[in-house]
N, C-alpha and C positions, 0 to 999 in steps of 0.2 A: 504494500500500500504506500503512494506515495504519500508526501510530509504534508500537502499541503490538504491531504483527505486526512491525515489525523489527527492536525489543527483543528478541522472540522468537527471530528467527532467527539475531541476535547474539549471544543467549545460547547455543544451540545451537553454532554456528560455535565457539564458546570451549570449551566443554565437549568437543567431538570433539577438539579442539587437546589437550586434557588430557588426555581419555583415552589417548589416544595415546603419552601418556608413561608410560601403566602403573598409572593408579588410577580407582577405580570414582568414579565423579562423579554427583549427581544433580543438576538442576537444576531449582528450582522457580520456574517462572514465573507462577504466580498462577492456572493457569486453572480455570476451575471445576470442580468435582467432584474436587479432589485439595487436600487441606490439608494437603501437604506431606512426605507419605510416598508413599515409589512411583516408580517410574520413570515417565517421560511421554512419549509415542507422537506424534509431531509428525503434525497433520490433513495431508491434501494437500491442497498450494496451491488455492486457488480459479480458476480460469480466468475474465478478463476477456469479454467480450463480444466484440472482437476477434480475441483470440487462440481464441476458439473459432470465430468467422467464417473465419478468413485462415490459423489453425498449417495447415492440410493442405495451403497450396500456396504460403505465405510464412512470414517470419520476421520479428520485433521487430526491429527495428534496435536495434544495442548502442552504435553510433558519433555516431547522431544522436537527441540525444532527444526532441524536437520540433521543429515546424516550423508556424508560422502556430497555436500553441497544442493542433497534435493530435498523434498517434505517428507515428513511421515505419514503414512496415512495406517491407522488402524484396522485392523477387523477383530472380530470379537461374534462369540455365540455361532447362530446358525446363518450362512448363506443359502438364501430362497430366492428361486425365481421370480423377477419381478414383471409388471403387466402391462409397465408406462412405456415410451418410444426408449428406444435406443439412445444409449449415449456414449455405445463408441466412436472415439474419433482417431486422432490420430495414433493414441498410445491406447489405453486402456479402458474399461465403462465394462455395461451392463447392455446385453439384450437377451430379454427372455429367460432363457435359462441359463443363458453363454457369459460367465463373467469373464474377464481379462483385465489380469492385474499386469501395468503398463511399466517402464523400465524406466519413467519419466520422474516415478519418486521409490522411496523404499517403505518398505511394507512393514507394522509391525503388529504381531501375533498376540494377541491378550487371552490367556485362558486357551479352554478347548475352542477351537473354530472348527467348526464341520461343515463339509459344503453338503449339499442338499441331507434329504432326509433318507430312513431306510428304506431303500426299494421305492421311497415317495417324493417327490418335489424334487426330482434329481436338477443337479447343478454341473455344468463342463465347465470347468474351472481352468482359464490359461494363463500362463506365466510365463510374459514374455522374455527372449534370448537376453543376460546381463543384470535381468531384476533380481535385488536383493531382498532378503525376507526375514526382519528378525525377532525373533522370540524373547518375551519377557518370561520371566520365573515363573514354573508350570504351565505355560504354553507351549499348543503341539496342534499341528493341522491335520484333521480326518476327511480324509475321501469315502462317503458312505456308499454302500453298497447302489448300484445303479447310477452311481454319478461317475464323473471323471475328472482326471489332471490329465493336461496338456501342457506339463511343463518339458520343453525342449530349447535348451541352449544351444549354441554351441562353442565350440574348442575355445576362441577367441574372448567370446562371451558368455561364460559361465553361468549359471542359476544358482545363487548361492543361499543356501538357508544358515544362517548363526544365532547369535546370541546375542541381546542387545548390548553386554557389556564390549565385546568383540566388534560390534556396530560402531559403537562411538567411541571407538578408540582404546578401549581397553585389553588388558589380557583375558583372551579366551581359556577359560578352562573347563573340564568334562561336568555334565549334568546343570549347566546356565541357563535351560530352555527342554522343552522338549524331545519334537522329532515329526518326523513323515509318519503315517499311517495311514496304508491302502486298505480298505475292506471288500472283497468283493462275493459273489455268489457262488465259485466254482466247489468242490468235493473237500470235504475235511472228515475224517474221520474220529470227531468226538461227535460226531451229530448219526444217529441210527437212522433215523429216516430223511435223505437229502431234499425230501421234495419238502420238508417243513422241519429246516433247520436255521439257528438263530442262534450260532456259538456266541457267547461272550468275549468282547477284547476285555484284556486284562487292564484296561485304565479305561474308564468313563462306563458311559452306557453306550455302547455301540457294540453290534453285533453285525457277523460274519459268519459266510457256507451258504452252501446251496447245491444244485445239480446240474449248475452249467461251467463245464469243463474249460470253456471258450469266451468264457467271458471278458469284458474289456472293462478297465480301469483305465488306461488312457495311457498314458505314456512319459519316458521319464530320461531324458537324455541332454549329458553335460549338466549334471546337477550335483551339489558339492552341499554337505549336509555335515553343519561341524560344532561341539560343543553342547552336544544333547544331553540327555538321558538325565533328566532330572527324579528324584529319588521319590516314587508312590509308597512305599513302605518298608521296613525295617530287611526285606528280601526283593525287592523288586527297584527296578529303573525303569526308564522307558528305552526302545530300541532308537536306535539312527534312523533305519526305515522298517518297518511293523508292515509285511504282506500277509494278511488275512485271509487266506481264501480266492486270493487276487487270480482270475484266470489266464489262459494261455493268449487271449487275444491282447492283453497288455503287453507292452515294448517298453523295455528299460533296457539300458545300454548306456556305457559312459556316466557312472556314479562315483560319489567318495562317500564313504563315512570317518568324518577323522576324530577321533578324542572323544567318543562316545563315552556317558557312564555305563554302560549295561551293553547288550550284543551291537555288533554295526549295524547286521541287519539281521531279520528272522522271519522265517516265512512259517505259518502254521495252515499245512493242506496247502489248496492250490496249485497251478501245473504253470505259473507264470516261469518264465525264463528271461536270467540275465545275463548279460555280457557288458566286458570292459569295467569292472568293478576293482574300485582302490578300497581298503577298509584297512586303515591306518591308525594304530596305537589306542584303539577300544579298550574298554577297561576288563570286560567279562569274554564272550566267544565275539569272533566278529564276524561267522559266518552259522548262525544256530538254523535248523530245521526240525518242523517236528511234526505228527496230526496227516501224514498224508502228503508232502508235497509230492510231485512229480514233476517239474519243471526241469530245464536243467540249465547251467551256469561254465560260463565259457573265460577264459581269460580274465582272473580273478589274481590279483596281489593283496598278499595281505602280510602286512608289517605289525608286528606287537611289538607292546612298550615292557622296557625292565623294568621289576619290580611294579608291574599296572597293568597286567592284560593274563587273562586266562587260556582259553583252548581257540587255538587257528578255528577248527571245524567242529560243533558239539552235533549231532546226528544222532537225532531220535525219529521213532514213527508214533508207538504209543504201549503205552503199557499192560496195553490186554494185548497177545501178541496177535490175536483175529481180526483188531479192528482193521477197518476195510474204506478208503484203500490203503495202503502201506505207502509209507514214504520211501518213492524210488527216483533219485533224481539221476540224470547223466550232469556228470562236471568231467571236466575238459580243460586244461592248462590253466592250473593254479602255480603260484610258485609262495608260499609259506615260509616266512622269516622267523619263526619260535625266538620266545625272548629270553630273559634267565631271570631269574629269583619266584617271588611271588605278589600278586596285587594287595591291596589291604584288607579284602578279604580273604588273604590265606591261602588262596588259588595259586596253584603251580602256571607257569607257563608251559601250555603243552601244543603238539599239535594238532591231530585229530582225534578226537572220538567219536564210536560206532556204535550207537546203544539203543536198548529199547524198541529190538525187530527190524532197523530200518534195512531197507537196499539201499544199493547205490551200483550204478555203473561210473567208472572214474577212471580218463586215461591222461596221461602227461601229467600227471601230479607233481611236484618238487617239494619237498618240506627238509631247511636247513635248519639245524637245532646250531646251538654254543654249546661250549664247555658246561656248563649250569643250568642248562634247558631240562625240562622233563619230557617224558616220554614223546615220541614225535607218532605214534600209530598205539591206535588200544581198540580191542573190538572188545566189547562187556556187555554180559548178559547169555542167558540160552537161548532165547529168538531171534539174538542178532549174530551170535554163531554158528543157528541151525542155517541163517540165511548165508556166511560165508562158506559152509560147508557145501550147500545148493547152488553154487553161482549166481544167487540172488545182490549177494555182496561181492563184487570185483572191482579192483584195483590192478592196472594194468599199465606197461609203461611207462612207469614212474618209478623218482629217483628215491630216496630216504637216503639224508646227509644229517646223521642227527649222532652225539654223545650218546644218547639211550632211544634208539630207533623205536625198540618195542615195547609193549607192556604185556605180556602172557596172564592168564589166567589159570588159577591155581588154586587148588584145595589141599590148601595143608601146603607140605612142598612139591605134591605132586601137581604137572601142569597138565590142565584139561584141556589149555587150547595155546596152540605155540602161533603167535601171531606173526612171529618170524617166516616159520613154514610156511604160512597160507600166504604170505606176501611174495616171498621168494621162489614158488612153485615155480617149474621151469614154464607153464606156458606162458604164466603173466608177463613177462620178458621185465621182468623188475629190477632194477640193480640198489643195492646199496653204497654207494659208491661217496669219491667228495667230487661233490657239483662243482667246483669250481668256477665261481661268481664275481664278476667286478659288481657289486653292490646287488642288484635285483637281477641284472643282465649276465647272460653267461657269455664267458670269455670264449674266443674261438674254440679253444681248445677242451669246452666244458663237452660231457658225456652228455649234456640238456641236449647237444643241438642233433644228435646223432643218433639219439634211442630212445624218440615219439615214435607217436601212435598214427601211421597215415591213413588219408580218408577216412578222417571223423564224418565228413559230413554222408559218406556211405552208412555207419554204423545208426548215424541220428541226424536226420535231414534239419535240427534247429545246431548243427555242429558249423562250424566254417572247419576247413580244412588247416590243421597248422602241425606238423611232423617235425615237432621239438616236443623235450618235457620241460613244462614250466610256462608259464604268463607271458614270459617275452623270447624272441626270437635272436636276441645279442644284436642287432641292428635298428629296426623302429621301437621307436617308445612311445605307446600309447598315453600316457600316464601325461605328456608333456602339455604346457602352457595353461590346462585348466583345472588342475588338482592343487592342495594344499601341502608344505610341509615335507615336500620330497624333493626338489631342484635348486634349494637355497632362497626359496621366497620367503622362509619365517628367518626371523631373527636370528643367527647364532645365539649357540646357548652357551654360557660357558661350562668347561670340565667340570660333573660334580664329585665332589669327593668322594673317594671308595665308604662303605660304612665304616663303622667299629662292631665288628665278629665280636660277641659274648662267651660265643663257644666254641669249641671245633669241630668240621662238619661229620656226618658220620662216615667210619673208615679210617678214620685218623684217632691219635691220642695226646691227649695234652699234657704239654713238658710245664716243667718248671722252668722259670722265668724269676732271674735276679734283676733288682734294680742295676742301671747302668749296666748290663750285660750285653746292647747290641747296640749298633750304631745309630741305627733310628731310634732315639728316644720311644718313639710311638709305642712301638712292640711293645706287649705285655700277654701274647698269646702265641704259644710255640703250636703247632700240631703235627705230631709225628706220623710219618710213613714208614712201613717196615713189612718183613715178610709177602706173602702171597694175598694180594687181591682178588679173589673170585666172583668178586659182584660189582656194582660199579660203584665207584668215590669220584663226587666232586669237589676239588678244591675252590671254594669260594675268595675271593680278593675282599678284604679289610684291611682299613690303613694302619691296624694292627697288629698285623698278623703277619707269622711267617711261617714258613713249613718246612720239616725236616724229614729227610733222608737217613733213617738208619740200620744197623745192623744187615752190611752185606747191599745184597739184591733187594727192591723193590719189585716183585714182579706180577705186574698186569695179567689176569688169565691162567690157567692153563695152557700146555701146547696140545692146540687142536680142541680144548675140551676149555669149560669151567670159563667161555670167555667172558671179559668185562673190559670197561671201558674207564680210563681214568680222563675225566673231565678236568680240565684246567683252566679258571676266568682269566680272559684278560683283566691284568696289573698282578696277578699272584707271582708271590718271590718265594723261590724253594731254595733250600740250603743243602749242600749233602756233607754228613761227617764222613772222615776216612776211609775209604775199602766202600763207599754206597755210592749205588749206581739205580738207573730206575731198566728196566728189561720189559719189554711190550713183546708179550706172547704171540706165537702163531693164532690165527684165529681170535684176537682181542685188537682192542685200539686204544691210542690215544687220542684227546680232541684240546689240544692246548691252540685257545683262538685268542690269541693278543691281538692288540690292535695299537698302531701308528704310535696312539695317544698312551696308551696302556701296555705295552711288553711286558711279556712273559718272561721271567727273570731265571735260572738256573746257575747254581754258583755253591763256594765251597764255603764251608761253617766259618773260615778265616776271613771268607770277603765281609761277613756282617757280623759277629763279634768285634765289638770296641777293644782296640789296642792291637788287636792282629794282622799281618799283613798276607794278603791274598797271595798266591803262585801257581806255577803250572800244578796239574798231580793233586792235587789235594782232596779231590773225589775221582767217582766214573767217568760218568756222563749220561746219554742216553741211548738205548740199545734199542733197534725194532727188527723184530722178527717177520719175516713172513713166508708164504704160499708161492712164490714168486721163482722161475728158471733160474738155477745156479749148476755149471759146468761143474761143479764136485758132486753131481750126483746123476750118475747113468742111468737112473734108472726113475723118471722125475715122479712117477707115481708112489714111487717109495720111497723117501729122500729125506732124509734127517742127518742133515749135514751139522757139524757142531762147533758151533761159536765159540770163538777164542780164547774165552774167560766163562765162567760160570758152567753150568750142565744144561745149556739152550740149545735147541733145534732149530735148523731154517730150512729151505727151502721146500719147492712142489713142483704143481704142473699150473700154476693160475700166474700169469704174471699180470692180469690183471685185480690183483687180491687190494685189500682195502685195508693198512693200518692205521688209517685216522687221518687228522689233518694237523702240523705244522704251522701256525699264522704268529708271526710278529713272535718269534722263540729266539733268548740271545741265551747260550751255554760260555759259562767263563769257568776257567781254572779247573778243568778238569783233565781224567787221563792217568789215574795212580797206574803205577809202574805195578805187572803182573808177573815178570820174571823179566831177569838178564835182557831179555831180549825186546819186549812187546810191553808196551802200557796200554791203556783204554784209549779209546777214540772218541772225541767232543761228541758226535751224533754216528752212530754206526746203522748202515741202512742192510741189513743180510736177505736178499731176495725179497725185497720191498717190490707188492708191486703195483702200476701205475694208478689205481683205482684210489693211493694215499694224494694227497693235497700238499706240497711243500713249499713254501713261499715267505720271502723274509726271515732270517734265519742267522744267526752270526755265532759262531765259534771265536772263541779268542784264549790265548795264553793253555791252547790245550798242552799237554804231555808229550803226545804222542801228533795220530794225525786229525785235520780238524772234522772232514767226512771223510765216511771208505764206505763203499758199496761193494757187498759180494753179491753181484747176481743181480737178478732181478729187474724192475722197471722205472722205477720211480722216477718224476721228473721234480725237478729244481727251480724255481724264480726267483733272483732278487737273493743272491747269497754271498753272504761277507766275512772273510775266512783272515782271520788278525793275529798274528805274534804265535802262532800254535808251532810245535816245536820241530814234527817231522814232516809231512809233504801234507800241505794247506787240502789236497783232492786226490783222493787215491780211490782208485775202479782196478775191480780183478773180477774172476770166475765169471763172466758171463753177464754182466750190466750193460742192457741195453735202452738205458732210459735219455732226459736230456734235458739240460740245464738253457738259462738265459738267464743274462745281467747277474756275472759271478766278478768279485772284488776281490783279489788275495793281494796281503802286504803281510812281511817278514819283519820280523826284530833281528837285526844285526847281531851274526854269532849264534842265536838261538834257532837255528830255522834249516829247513833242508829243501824239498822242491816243492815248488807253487802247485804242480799236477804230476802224478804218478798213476803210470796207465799199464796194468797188465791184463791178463787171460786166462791163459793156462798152460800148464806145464806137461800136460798130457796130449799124446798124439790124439787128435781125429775126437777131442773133446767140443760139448757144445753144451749153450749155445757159447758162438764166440763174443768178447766184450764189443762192443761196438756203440756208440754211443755218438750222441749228436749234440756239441756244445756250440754256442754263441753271444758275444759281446762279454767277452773276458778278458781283463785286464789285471797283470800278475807282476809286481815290483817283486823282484826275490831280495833277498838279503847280502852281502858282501860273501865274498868266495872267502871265511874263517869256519871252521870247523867246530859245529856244536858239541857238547859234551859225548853224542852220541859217533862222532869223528865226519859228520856231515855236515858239508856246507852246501851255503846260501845257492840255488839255483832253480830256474821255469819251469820247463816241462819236460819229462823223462817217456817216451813211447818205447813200449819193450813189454818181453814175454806177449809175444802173437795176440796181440790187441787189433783189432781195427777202429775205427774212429772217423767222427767227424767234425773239424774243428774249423769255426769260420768268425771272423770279424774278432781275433786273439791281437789282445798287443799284450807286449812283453817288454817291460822298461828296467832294466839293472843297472845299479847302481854303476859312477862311469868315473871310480877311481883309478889311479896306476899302477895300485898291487892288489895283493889279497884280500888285504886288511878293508880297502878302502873300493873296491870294484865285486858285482858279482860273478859265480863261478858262467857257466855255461846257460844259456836261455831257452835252447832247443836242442835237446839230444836225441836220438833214435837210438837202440842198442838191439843188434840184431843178434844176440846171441841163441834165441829160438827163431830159426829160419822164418818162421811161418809170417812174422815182421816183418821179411825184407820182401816177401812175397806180397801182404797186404800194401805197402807201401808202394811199391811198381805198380801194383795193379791198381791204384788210388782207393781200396777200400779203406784205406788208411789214410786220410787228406787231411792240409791246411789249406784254407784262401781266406784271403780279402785280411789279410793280415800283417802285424806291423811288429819286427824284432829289432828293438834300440838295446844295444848292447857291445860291450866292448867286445866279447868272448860269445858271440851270436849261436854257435853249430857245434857240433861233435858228433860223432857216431862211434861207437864201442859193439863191440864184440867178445868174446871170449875164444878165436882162435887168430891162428897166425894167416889165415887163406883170408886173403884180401879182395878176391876177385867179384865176390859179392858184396862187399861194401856201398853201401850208399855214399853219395856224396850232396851231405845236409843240406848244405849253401844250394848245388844246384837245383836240387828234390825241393826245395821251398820254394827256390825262385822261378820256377816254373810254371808254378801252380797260379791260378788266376787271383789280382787283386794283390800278392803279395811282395813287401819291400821291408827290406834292413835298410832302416833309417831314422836319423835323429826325430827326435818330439819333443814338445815341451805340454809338459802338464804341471797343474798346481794341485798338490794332495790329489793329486791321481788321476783329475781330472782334466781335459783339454777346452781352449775355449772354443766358445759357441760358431767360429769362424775357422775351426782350425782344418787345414786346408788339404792334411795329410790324413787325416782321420774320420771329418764329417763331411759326410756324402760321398765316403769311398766302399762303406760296407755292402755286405750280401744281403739283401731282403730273404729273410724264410718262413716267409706269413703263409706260403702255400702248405705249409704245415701249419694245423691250425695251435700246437701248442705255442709256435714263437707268435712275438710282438713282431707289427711293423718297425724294423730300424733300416736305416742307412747308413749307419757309423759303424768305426772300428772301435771295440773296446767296450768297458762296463758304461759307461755314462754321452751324452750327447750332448754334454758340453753345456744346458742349460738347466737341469733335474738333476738333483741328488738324492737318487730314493734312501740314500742312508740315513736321510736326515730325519732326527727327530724320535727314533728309534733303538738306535744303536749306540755298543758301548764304545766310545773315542779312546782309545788308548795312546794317542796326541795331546790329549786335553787332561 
C-alpha cells in the first residue's frame, strides 16, 4: 500500500476515534474533487492480485510477512470446492474443484489441512513448479481419499515442503512440522471386506483402502519434503510422506525426505510405485512398508545419520500371516549407506528388515555398512521365512558390503534360519563383496557396475532397465540440483567430537588406567584385545579411549570356520604390546573405515605411553588371511599354505574372496623381529583376494617390510610406504592384483628396496606373480648398509616375476659416495631364467617412466654365462615413454607445469580399476592425497 493510502486511512482511524467522543469531525484528505467542504466516502480497498486468487480458500498471513521476499498466505482446516467464477489467473486461484497454489507467494500450513473430503467434495489440489510450502508446529497436509495433488516441479524448480523455522531463516531441525499424507482407495489388508473399508490413519481422523487397485492420487515429482515428523505420542511421529492405500494410477518420481523424525516415507497397502527417491538422515526407517503394499520402487538412495537413524528398509505385511493381500513389492536399485551407533531411541542403525510374512522381489540392491553398523540383512519371523524358503522373498543381484552382513535366526545357539545361505544361494548371483564407492557413486572399478540384474523392465514392465547394483550408474546423478544436503548446499558442519566411551565395547576388556600414564591426557579407558575372536567386536572411537593388543595373536575367526568380523570406527587408536599382532582368519574380515578426517591409528604401547619413545619392532602388525591363488600350493583346492609367524593358513581357489575393507589405516612401528632372519610385516596381504577394498593406507618405521603379498588378488589405492626398514613393497608366490598412487620414501641407512618382486622358485609353478602397478614414485635411501647389511635402493625384478609397471619414477639420492648417493634404482636379476624370459618377451614391462639417479641399472645373476644377460639401460630404454633423466620435485612432489612428468604418463582407465592420469609418478603436481591423513615423519 502506498504512503499516501495510509495517510489516509490514519487519518480516518483518528477521526472515528473523535467522533466517538461526540463531535462532528470532517477530515480532509486532499482527494480530488473535494476542496475541502463535504464529508468524504472512503473508496473500497482495492484487492491485490493474490488476494483475489487465494481470499476464497486462504488467508494473508498477519504473523508472517514475508518469506524469500513474497506473502504468506495461509490455509488451515478443510479445502472445498467452491461455486463462485474462477479466479485463476496468472499464478494460482480456485475453480470448482481445481485449486492451484501459485509460486507467486509461499504457503503456510496451520494444523491438519485436508483437501476435499472422504470419497466426498473431492479437491485436485496443484502446486505449482518452485512453490514453497511451510509448516507450522503440528501441521501436515492430507490428500483425502478421491481427491488429488498435482504437485510436479521440476529439476531447476523444486517443490519444497519445510518448516516454518527453516522458512524464515532458521535452523531446520527433525519433527518442526508435519509431513505429506496421500490417502487413497486401493487394497490394504487390515480391512476384511475391501468393498466397505475405512482403515484409520494413525494421526487425525482420516481414513484409507478400498478395492481399486488403480487408483489415482495424483502425482508427485521434484518435491523435497524436509524437517517433519513432529511427535503425536510418546511412540509415534508423523512420516515425510504417509501413502495410505495410494493406488497404482498415482506417479511419484523425483522425491526427498531429508531429517525426518519418524520413517521418510511409509506406505500401508496400496500398489502405488516410486522412482528417483532421496530419503536422507531420517530418524526411525526411511523406507517402512506394511498392510499389503505391492507397488514397486526403483532407484532409491538412502543415506542414514550416526547416532539418529534406525533401519534402511523395515518390511512388514501383517501379523496374521493370511491376511490378504500380502505385501509384495519389486525394488530395483537401491544403494543403502547404514550409519553406526544408535538414535535416541536406542535403535541400532541397520539395514534391512524382513518381517511379519512380507515378499519382496528385489534386484540390484547395495547396502554398505561401517565399522559400527548393525546388521545390514535380517529376515525375522516364521511367515517371513516360510516366504524366503518359497521364492516369495528374493533378493537377487545385489551387493552386501557391511561389518555384520547378516543376522541369522536362532533358538538357543542353534540356527533355524542362516540368512547368509539364502542370500548367497548360487542362483541369486549375490556377492558379498566391498563395493567400492567414491561417496554414493561406484568407482569404475566397483563390482556395482558389472553384477546387475538386466532387463528389469522384462521381469516388471513398471522396471526401467539399468544392469548395475545400486541407485546410480558411477556417471549420471540423479540426485543433482534439486535435493537437499548432498552437493555442499547446506552449511558445512564443523568436526564433532568423538564421544567419551563409559565402557568398553563388548569383546574387549578393560585395563587399568594410571593417572599421567598416556600421552593424551584424555584417556582414562584402556580396552583390551586378546586371544581368538569368534563372533564379531566393534571397536567404537571415544576421545577416551584406546585399545590394546595383547598377549600374542589377536585372531579374527576361525580358519574357514567360526568367522567374525572385527569392526573398526573411524578415529579409533589401537596400541599393540610386545610379541601382538592382530591375524584376520580365512573366511573372517576386517572392516576398519577411517576416514580423511578421522584415521585409523595402529601403533606400538611406546608411541602412546608418556615418556617413551616409539621405534621400529615394537609390535606385529596386521596379518590377512585369505581364499585367494598362491603358487605354494599345487593343488589350490587343498591349500593350507603357512604363514611365516604364528600357526595361520592361506591360500585356495577364490581369488576373488573378501577380507574386508582397509579405508584411511596408518600402521606405525611395527615388525618384532621373529628369528635371525625374518621380522613381521606392517600389513601382510597372504592370498588376499580382490573382493577386499584397500585404499589409503600408510606403513611407516616398520621392522621388516612395509607390505608383502603372497599370492592372491588384492588391489591397492592411494598407499604411502615411510622409513620401514626392509623393501617398502614386496610381491612373491603368485600376486596378481594392482596398485595406483603408491609413495615410498626411505630413512637414510635404515632402509633396503623401495619394490621387491618375486614368484617362484619352482619349475612350471603357478599362478605366476604378475601384477599391474601405476603412478609410483620411490626416493630410496643412500647406498649405507642397514643393520640388516642392506642398503638404500628402487626396485629389484627377480625370481620369474612378470609384471606391469607404468608411469614409475625413481629419484635417488644424487650424492658422490655411498654415504651421501643411493645404491642402484632398477635392477633385474636373472638368476631364475624364467626372468630373463619374461623380460624379452615384455610380460615383464616398464613405460612411461622416469629413473633420476646417479647409479640408474644393474643386472645380476648368479653364474658366470653372460650370454643371456640383459642389458638394463637398453631393456628400459626401449620401452615406450621411458627416460633417465634429471627432475626436480619438492617433498616428492613435481610442479603442476612440470614438463618431464605431467602429461607424459600412460592412461589405464581402460581398466576400470585405474584413475584417469596423464603423469608420471605418485602425484600430478596439484593434489596431495596425503594430506590430512597421514603420519609426516618430516614434521
Amino acid at each position: 500500500m502506498e504512503l499516501k493510502n495510509l495517510f489516509k486511512l490514519a487519518a480516518l482511524t483518528s477521526a472515528l476515534a473523535l467522533a466517538g467522543c461526540g463531535g462532528d469531525i470532517n477530515v480532509n484528505t486532499g482527494s480530488e474533487g473535494n476542496n475541502g467542504g463535504g464529508t468524504v466516502t472512503p473508496p473500497s480497498p482495492v484487492k491485490s492480485d493474490q488476494e483475489k486468487a487465494y481470499g476464497g480458500f486462504a488467508s494473508k498471513s498477519t504473523t508472517i510477512a514475508k518469506v524469500d521476499g513474497k506473502e504468506v498466505w495461509v490455509l488451515k482446516g478443510t479445502l472445498a470446492p467452491a461455486t463462485g467464477a474462477s479466479t485463476i489467473g496468472n499464478s494460482g486461484g480456485q475453480d470448482g474443484k481445481r485449486i492451484v497454489l501459485g509460486n507467486d507467494v509461499v504457503w503456510l500450513l496451520e494444523g491438519a489441512v485436508v483437501a476435499g473430503g472422504d470419497n466426498a467434495n473431492q479437491i485436485d489440489l496443484e502446486v505449482q513448479a518452485g512453490t514453497k510450502i511451510i509448516g507450522a508446529s503440528e501441521s501436515y497436509l492430507v490428500i483425502s481419499r478421491g481427491s488429488k495433488i498435482k504437485a510436479e516441479g521440476t529439476e531447476s524448480a523444486p517443490i519444497v515442503f519445510t518448516s516454518v523455522a527453516k522458512g524464515i531463516g532458521q535452523q531446520g531441525t527433525a519433527g518442526q512440522w508435519g509431513g505429506l499424507v496421500l490417502l487413497g482407495n486401493a487394497p490394504v489388508n487390515t480391512c476384511p471386506d475391501l468393498n466397505d473399508c475405512s482403515a484409520s490413519f494413525e494421526v487425525g481422523n482420516h481414513n484409507y483402502g478400498g478395492n481399486k487397485a488403480d487408483d489415482n492420487s495424483g502425482s508427485l515429482k521434484y518435491v523435497r519434503v524436509e524437517f517433519g515428523g513432529f511427535k503425536i505420542n510418546d511412540t509415534q511421529e508423523m512420516n515425510g510422506i504417509s501413502f495410505g492405500a495410494v493406488g497404482s494410477g498415482t506417479k511419484v518420481s523425483h522425491i526427498q525426505i531429508h531429517e525426518n523424525n519418524d520413517d521418510g516415507i511409509e506406505f500401508w497397502g496400496g500398489s502405488v510405485s516410486v522412482k528417483n527417491v532421496v530419503l536422507t538422515n531420517n530418524f526411525d526407517d526411511s523406507l517402512d512398508w506394511t498392510n499389503g503394499w505391492t507397488g514397486a520402487a526403483q532407484h532409491v538412495y538412502i543415506r542414514q545419520k550416526d547416532n539418529g537413524s534406525n533401519r534402511g528398509i523395515e518390511a512388514d505385511s501383517n501379523s496374521e500371516a493370511d491376511a490378504d493381500p500380502m505385501s509384495n513389492p519389486v525394488l530395483a536399485n537401491f544403494t543403502i549407506e547404514v550409519a553406526e551407533g544408535k538414535n535416541s531411541g536406542g535403535d541400532d542403525a541397520e539395514g534391512i528388515l524382513f518381517r511379519k510374512g512380507t515378499g519382496v522381489k528385489a534386484y540390484n540392491l547395495l547396502v554398505k555398512g561401517m565399522a559400527a553398523s548393525g546388521e545390514c540383512v535380517e529376515v525375522n519371523g516364521d511367515s517371513t521365512v516360510a516366504n524366503a524358503q518359497s521364492n516369495k522373498l528374493t533378493v537377487k543381484h545385489s551387493i552386501i558390503d557391511c561389518a555384520e552382513p547378516f543376522k541369522d535366526i536362532k533358538d538357543g545357539e542353534n540356527v533355524t534360519f542362516d540368512a547368509s545361505e539364502w542370500f548367497m544361494a548360487a542362483e541369486n548371483k549375490n556377492l558379498t563383496v566391498a563395493s567400492d564407492l567414491n561417496g554414493y557413486q561406484p568407482n569404475p572399478s566397483s563390482p556395482a557396475l558389472t553384477n546387475g540384474k538386466a532387463d528389469l523392465a522384462t521381469e516388471d514392465s513398471r522396471l526401467d532397465n539399468a544392469e548395475y547394483v545400486g541407485a546410480f550408474d558411477g556417471t549420471n546423478d540423479w540426485t543433482k540440483n534439486w535435493t537437499t544436503d548432498i552437493h555442499g548446499d547446506s552449511a558445512e558442519q564443523p568436526l564433532a567430537e568423538l564421544p567419551v566411551l563409559n565402557s568398553c565395547p563388548a569383546g574387549t576388556t578393560s585395563e587399568a588406567v594410571a593417572a599421567g600414564q598416556y600421552k593424551d591426557s584424555k584417556v582414562n579407558l584402556v580396552c583390551g584385545l586378546s586371544g581368538n575372536l569368534k563372533s564379531n567386536v566393534k571397536l567404537l572411537a571415544g576421545s577416551n579411549v584406546l585399545y590394546k593388543l595383547k598377549d600374542g595373536a589377536v585372531l579374527v575367526g576361525g580358519d574357514n570356520k567360526d568367522s567374525a568380523t572385527l569392526g573398526i570406527q573411524a578415529g579409533v587408536n589401537i596400541f599393540g604390546e610386545e610379541g601382538s599382532y592382530i591375524a584376520v582368519s580365512r573366511g573372517s574380515k576386517i572392516m576398519a573405515t577411517g576416514s580423511k578426517e578421522r584415521p585409523i591409528v595402529m601403533t606400538s604401547e611406546e608411541d602412546v605411553i608418556d615418556g617413551a619413545t616409539p621405534s621400529r619392532g615394537q609390535w606385529g602388525g596386521l596379518v590377512l588371511l585369505g581364499n585367494g591363488l598362491t603358487n605354494k600350493c599345487s593343488d589350490k583346492d587343498n591349500c593350507d599354505a603357512s604363514f611365516e609367524v604364528g600357526n595361520h593358513s592361506y591360500g585356495g581357489n577364490n581369488n576373488a574372496d573378501n577380507s574386508g575393507q582397509l579405508s584411511y589405516v596408518v600402521v606405525k612401528y611395527a615388525g618384532f623381529k621373529v628369528n635371525d632372519t625374518q621380522e613381521m610385516n606392517g600389513i601382510s596381504f597372504a592370498a588376499v583376494g580382490s573382493g577386499t577394498q584397500v585404499d589409503h593406507i600408510q606403513v611407516h618405521a616398520n621392522g621388516d617390510d612395509g607390505v608383502e603379498f603372497w599370492g592372491g588378488a588384492v588391489n591397492l589405492k592411494y598407499v604411502y610406504l615411510t622409513h620401514n626398514f626392509d623393501d617398502s613393497l614386496d610381491w612373491t608366490n603368485g600376486w596378481t592384483g594392482k596398485v595406483q598412487h603408491l609413495y615410498i620414501t626411505h630413512e637414510d641407512g635404515q632402509a633396503n628396496r623401495g619394490i621387491e618382486a618375486d614368484s617362484h622358485k619352482t619349475a612350471g609353478a603357478t599362478p605366476i606373480s604378475n601384477p599391474t602397478l601405476s603412478n609410483v614414485t620411490i626416493l630410496p635411501g643412500v647406498d649405507v648398509k642397514n643393520a640388516s647389511g642392506d642398503a638404500g635402493e628402487g626396485i629389484i625384478l627377480r625370481v620369474a616375476t612378470k609384471g606391469s609397471l607404468h608411469n614409475v619414477l625413481i629419484q635417488g639420492r644424487k650424492g658422490t659416495t655411498g654415504e651421501t648417493e643411493s645404491g642402484e634404482c632398477l635392477e633385474l636379476d636373472g638368476s631364475f631364467p624364467e626372468l630373463v624370459t619374461h623380460a624379452n618377451d615384455k610380460s615383464l614391462q616398464i613405460t612411461h617412466s622416469v629413473i633420476d639417479c646417479n647409479e640408474p641399472f644393474k643386472y645380476s645373476d648368479d653364474d658366470d654365462n653372460s650370454s643371456n644377460d640383459i642389458n638394463v639401460a637398453d631393456w628400459f630404454n626401449e620401452q615406450d615413454g621411458n627416460s633417465a633423466t634429471a627432475v626436480t620435485l619438492t617433498n616428492g612432489k613435481p610442479a603442476a607445469d612440470d614438463a618431464t612428468l605431467i602429461g607424459k604418463g600412460k592412461d589405464l582407465s581402460a581398466d576400470s580399476f585405474f584413475d584417469k592420469t596423464n603423469y608420471i609418478g605418485a602425484f600430478d603436481g596439484q593434489k596431495d592425497w596425503t594430506e590430512g591423513w597421514t603420519f609426516n615423519p618430516e614434521k
